[in-house]
N, C-alpha and C positions, 0 to 999 in steps of 0.2 A: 322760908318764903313760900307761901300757895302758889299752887299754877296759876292760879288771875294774874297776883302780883308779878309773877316772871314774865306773861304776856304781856299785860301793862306796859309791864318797865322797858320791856322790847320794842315797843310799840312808839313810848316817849323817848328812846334812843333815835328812831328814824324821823320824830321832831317831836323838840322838847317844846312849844307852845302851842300844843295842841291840847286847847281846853277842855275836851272830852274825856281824853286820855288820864289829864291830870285830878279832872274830876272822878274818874274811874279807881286810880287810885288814890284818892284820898274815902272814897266808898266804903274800898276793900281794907283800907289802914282800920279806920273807922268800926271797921265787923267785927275786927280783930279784938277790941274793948278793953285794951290795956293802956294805963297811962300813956307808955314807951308809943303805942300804934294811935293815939288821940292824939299827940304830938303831932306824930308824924303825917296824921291826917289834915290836920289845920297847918303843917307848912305845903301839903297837896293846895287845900283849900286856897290857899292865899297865892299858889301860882296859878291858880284857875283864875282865881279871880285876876290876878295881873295880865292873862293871857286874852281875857272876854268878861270885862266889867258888867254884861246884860246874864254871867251866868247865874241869876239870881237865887239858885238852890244850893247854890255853893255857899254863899252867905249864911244860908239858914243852917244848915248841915256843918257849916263852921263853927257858926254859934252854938249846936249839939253837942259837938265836938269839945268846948270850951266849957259847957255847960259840965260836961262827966269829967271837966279837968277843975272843977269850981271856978271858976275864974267867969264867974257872970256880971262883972261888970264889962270885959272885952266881951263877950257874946252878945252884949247892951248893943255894944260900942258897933258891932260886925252888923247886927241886925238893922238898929238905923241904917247904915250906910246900903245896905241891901235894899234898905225900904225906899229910899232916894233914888237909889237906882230904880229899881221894881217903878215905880211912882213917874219918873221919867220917862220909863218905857212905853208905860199905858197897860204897865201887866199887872194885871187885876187879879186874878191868881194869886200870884208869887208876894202883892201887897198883902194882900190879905193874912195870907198864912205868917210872912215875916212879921205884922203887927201883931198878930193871936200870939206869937212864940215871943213876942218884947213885951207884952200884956203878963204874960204867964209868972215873967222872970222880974218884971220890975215892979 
């Protein structure tokens, strides 16, 4: 485990819905670029998103995530819902970029 990852996970010891934290390490899973850490980065991904459904980069970064695991019909499925959300929020940004990356893949 990297020192991120030990700090992270220290970090999500003193509270586990802390959507930064678990975006953090789903990041560091993510860097890591092996199956076993894509994994482990979209179960990150998916308690970000359970902890702060507006964290809209998590979505995308899910969908990445899902993308290096082939599995792009869920990255489909992750990015709409990102985009709903995004689209809801009035963030224009985060629409934008989740559209370009469902564009790319579908």
């Amino acid at each position: 485990m990297t020192a991120r990852l030990t700090k992270l996970a220290a970090m999500l010891d003193a509270d586990p819905t802390d959507a930064f934290v678990l975006y953090g390490l789903a990041q560091e899973h993510a860097k890591l670029d092996t199956p076993e850490n894509q994994e482990r980065a979209v179960e990150f991904y998916d308690r970000c998103i359970a902890a702060d459904g507006a964290y809209h980069y998590a979505y995308y970064h899910k969908a990445m995530s899902l993308i290096e695991l082939e599995r792009k019909d869920e990255a489909a499925a992750t990015l709409r819902a990102g985009l709903t959300s995004a689209k809801g929020a009035r963030d224009q940004k985060a629409s934008s970029e989740l559209a370009a990356l469902l564009d790319q893949i579908t």
